[in-house]
C-alpha atoms as an extended CHARMM CRD file, in Angstrom:
* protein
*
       128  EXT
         1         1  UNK       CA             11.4040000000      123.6930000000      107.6810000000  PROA      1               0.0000000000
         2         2  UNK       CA             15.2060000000      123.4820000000      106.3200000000  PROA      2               0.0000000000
         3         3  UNK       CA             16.8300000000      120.2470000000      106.0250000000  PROA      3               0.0000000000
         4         4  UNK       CA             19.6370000000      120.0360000000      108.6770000000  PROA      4               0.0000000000
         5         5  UNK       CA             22.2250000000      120.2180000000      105.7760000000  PROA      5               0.0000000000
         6         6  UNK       CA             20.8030000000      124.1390000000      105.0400000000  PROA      6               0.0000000000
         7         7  UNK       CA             20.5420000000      124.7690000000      108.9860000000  PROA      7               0.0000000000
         8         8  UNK       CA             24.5600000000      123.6240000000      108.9260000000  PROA      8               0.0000000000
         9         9  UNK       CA             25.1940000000      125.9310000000      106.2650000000  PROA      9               0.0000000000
        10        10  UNK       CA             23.2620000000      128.7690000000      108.2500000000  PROA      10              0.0000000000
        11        11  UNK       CA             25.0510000000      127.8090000000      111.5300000000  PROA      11              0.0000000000
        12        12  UNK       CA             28.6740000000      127.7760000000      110.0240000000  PROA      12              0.0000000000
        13        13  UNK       CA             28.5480000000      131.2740000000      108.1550000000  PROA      13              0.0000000000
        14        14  UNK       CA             27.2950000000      133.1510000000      111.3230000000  PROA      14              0.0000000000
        15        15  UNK       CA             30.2890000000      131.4910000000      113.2140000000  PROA      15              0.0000000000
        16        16  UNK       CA             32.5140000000      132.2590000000      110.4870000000  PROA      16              0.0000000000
        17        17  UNK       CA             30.9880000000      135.9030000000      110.5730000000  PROA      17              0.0000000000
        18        18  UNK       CA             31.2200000000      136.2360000000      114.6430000000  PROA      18              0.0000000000
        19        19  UNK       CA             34.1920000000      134.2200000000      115.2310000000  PROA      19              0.0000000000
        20        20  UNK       CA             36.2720000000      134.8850000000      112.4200000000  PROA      20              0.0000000000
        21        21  UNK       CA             37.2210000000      131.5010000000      111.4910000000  PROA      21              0.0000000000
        22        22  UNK       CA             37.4540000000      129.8180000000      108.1720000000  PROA      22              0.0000000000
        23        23  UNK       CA             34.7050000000      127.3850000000      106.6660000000  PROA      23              0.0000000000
        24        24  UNK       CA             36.6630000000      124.3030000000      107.6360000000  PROA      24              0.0000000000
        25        25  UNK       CA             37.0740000000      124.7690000000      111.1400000000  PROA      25              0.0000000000
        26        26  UNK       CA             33.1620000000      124.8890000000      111.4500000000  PROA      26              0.0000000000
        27        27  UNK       CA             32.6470000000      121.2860000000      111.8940000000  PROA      27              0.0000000000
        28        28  UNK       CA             29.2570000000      119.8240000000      113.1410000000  PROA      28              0.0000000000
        29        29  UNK       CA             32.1400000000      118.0060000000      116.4050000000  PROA      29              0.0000000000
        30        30  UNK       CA             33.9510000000      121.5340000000      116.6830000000  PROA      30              0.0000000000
        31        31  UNK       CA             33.5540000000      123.0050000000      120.3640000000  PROA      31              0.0000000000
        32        32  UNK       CA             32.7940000000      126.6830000000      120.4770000000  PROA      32              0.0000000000
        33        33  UNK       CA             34.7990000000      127.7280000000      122.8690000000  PROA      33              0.0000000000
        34        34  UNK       CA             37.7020000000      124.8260000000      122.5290000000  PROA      34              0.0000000000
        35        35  UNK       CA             38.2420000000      125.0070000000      118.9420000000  PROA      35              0.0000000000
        36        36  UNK       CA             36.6360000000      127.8930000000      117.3490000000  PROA      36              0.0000000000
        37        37  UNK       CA             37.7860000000      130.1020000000      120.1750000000  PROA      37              0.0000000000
        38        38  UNK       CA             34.6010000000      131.9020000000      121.1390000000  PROA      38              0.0000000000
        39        39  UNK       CA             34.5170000000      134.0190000000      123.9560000000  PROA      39              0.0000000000
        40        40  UNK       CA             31.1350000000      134.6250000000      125.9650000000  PROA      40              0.0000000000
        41        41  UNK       CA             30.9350000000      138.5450000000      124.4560000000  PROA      41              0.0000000000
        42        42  UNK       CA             30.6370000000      136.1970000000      120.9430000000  PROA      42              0.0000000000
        43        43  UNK       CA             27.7680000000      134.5720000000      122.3390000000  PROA      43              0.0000000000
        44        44  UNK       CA             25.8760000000      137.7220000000      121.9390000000  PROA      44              0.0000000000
        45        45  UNK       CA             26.8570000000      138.1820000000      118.5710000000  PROA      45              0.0000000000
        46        46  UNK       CA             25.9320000000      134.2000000000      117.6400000000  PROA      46              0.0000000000
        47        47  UNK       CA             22.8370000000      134.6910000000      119.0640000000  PROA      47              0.0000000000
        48        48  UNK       CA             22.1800000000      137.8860000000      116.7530000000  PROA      48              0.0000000000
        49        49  UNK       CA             23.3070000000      136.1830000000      113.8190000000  PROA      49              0.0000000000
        50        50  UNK       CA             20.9330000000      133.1250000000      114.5430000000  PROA      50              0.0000000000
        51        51  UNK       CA             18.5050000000      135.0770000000      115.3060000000  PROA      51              0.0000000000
        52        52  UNK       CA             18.6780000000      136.9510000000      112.2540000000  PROA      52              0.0000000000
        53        53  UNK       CA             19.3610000000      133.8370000000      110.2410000000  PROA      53              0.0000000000
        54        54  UNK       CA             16.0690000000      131.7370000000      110.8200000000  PROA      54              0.0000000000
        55        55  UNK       CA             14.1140000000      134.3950000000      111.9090000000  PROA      55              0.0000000000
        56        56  UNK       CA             13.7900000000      133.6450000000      115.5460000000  PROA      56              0.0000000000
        57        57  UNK       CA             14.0540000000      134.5970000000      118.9950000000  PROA      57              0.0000000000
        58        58  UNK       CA             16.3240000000      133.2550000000      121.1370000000  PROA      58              0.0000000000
        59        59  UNK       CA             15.8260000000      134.5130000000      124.8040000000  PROA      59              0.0000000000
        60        60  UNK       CA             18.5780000000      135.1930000000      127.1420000000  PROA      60              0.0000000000
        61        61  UNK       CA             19.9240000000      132.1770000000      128.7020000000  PROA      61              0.0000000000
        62        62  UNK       CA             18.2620000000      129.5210000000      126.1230000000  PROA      62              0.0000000000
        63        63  UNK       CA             21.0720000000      128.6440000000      124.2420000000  PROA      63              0.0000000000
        64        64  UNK       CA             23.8410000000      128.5990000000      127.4340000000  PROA      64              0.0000000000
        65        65  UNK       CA             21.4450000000      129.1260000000      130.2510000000  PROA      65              0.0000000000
        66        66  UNK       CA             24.0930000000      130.8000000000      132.5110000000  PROA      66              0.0000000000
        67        67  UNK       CA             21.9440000000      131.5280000000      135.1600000000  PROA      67              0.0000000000
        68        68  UNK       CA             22.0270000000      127.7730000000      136.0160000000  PROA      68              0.0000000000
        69        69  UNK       CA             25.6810000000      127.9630000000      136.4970000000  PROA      69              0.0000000000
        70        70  UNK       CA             25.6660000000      131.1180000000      138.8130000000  PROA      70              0.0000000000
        71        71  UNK       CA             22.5090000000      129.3750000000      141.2450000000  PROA      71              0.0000000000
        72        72  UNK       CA             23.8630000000      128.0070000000      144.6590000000  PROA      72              0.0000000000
        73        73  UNK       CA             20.8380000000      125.5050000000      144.1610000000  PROA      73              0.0000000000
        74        74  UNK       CA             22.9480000000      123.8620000000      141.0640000000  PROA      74              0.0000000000
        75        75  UNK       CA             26.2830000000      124.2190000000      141.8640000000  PROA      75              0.0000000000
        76        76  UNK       CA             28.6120000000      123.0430000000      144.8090000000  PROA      76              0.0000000000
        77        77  UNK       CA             32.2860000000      124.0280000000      145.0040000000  PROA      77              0.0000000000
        78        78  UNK       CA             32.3540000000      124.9410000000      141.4840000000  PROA      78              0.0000000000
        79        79  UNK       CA             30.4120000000      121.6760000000      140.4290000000  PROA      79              0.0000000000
        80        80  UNK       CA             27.2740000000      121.4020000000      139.2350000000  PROA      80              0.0000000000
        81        81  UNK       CA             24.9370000000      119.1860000000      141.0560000000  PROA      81              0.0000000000
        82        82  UNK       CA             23.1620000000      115.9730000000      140.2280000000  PROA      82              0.0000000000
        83        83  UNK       CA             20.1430000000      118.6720000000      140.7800000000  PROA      83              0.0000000000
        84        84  UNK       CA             22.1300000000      120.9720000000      137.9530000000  PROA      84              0.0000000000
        85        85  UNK       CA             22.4520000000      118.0360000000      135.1150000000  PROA      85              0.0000000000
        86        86  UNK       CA             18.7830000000      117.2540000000      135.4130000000  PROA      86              0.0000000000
        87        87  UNK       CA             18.0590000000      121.0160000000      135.0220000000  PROA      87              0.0000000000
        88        88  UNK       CA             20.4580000000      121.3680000000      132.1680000000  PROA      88              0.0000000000
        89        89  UNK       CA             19.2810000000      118.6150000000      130.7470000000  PROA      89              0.0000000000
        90        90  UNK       CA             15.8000000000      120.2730000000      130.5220000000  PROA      90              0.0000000000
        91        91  UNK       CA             16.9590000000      123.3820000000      129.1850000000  PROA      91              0.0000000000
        92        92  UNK       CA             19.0730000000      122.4350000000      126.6930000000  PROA      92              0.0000000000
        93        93  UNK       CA             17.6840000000      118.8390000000      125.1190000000  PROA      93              0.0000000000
        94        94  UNK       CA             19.2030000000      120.0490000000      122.1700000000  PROA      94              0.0000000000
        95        95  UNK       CA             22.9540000000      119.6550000000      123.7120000000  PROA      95              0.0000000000
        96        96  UNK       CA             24.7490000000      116.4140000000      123.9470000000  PROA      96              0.0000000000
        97        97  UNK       CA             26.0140000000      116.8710000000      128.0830000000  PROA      97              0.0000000000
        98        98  UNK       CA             27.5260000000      113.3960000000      128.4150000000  PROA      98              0.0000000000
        99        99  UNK       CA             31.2710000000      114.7260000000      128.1290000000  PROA      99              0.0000000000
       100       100  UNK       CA             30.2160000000      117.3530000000      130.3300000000  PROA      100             0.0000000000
       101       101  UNK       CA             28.5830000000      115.1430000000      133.1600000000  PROA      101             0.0000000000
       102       102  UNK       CA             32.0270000000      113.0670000000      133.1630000000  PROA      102             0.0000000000
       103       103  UNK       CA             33.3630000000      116.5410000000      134.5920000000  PROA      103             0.0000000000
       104       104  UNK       CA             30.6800000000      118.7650000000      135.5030000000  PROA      104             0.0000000000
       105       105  UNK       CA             32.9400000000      121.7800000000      136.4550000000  PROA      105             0.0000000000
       106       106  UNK       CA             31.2130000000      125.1810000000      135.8880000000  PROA      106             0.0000000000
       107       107  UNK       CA             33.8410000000      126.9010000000      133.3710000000  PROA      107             0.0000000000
       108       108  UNK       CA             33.4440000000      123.2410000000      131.6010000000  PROA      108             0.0000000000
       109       109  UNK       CA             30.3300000000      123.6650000000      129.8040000000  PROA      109             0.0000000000
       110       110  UNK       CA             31.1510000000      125.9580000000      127.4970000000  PROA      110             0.0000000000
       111       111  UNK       CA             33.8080000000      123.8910000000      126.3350000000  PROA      111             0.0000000000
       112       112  UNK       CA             31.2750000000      121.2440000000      125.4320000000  PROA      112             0.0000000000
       113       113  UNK       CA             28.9920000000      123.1780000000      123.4050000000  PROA      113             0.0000000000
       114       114  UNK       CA             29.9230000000      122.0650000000      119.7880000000  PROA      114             0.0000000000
       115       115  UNK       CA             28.6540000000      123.2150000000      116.2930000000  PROA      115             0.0000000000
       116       116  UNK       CA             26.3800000000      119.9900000000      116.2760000000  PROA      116             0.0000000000
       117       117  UNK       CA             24.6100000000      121.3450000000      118.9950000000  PROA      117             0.0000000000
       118       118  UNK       CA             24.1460000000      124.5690000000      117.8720000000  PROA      118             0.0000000000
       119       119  UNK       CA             22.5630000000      122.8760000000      114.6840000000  PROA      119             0.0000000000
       120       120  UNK       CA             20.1750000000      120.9040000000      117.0990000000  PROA      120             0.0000000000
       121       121  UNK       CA             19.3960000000      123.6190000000      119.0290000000  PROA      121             0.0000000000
       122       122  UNK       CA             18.1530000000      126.0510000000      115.8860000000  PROA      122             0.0000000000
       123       123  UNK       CA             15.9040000000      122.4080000000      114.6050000000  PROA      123             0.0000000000
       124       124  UNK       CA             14.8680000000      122.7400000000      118.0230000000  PROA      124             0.0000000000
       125       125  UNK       CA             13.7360000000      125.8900000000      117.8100000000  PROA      125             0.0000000000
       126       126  UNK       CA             12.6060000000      125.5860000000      114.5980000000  PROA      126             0.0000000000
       127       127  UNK       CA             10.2580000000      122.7970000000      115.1380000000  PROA      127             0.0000000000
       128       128  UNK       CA              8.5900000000      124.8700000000      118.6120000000  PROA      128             0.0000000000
């Protein structure tokens, strides 16, 4: 398995690749969408990149499990639930959501997602 220095590396040149940013931007506390500016269409593109990276297979919804955010079940008035974290939380142990459970609005999360977490999601997958 790579050390979490070479999975870094691996992380920041697809983002620099997808998202058009320079090296230094790509910091492991850099937010996708807050500081590097990435769009959902360039989570499609991430995902290929990763995938193509470390030789894996991300499925739809792994990495930013959308599906959670769009389920009545999960989210109230544009909140996700207490029912929501704990399912977030499950499918995405990779993702630091503290920030986000401070203000669990949907069009939040994204914002929260940093480069760290990217990084611990692709050891995550790794290690599977």
């Amino acid at each position: 398995m790579p050390s979490k220095e070479e999975i870094f590396s691996k992380v920041q040149e697809a983002l620099v690749d997808a998202l058009g940013v320079e090296d230094d931007e790509v910091t492991a506390g850099a937010t996708l969408q807050g500081d590097l500016d990435a769009e959902s269409i360039d989570f499609l593109d991430i995902v290929f990149r990763l995938e193509k990276s470390f030789d894996i297979k991300i499925e739809r919804g792994e990495l930013f499990p959308e599906d959670i955010l769009a389920d009545a079940n999960y989210v109230d008035n544009g909140e996700v639930n207490t029912k929501g974290i704990a399912k977030l939380r499950e499918r995405m142990p990779f993702a630091d959501l503290t920030n986000f459970e401070a203000n669990p609005k949907v069009q939040n999360l994204g914002k929260q997602l940093t480069v760290g977490d990217m990084v611990s999601f692709v050891e995550h997958k790794l290690s599977a």
